[in-house]
N, C-alpha and C positions, 0 to 999 in steps of 0.2 A: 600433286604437282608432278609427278612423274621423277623417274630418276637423272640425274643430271649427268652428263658427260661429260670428261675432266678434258681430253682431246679432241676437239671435234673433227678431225682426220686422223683415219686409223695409219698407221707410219707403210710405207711402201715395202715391198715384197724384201726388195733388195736390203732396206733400212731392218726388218726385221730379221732378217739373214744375218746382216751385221753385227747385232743384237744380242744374238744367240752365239755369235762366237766371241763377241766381248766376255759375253758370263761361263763363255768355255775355259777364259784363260782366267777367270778370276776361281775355277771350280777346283784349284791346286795349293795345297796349303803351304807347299813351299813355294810357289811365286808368293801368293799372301806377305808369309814371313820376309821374303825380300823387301815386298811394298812395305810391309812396317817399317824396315832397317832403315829405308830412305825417305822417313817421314821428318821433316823439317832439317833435311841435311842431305850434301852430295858426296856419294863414298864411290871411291874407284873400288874394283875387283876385289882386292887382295882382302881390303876395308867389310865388303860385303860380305865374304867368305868366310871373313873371321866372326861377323856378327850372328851369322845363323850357321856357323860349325860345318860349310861342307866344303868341299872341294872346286877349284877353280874349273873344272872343265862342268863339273855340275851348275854352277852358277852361272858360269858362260849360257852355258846351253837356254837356261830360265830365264837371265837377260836380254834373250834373243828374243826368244818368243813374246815377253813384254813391251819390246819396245817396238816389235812389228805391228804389236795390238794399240798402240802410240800413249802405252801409260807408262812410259819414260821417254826421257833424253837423256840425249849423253854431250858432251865436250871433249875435246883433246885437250891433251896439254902436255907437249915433247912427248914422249912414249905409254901416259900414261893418261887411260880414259876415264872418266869421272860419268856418274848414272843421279839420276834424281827422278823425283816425282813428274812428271808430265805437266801436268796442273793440280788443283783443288780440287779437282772432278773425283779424281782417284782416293782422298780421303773420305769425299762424302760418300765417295760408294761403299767404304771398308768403313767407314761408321755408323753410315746406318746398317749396315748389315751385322755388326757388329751390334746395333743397338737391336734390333729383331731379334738374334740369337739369346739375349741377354734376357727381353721381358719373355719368352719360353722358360726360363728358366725359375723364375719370378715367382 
């Protein structure tokens, strides 16, 4: 019966460009470590910095880049900004990847 195609449109040039820079910013194991800190919770700066031990202008920097890639948001709130998960998207991505890594292991 031949093989079956799971897509039946291959994604666009542009879409596959996109793609390839989603899994650029996810190729950093301190953004990673960020996406964990803000797994089921929203932590301002100070919050984050203390959770994965670096420095505020270190974290700035990788909250940037995260949240330009739209796998956070943030909130104000008076002076001080608050970061979270984006959506659900961003867990299933570090989970299954997380579960790949794991059955190598196996």
């Amino acid at each position: 019966m031949g093989e079956q195609k799971e897509n039946l449109h291959e994604p666009s040039e542009e879409a596959l460009f996109d793609m390839a820079e989603l899994f650029k910013v996810f190729g950093d194991s301190t953004r990673i470590r960020i996406l964990y800190a803000l797994f089921g919770q929203e932590l301002c700066v100070s919050d984050i910095c203390e959770k994965v031990e670096m420095s505020i202008s270190a974290v700035s920097h990788q909250l940037r880049l995260l949240k330009q890639a739209k796998l956070l948001r943030s909130r104000r709130a008076g002076r001080m900004t608050y970061y979270a998960l984006a959506d659900d998207h961003v867990k299933v991505i570090i989970g299954m990847a997380k579960e790949h890594i794991e059955e190598g292991l196996q």
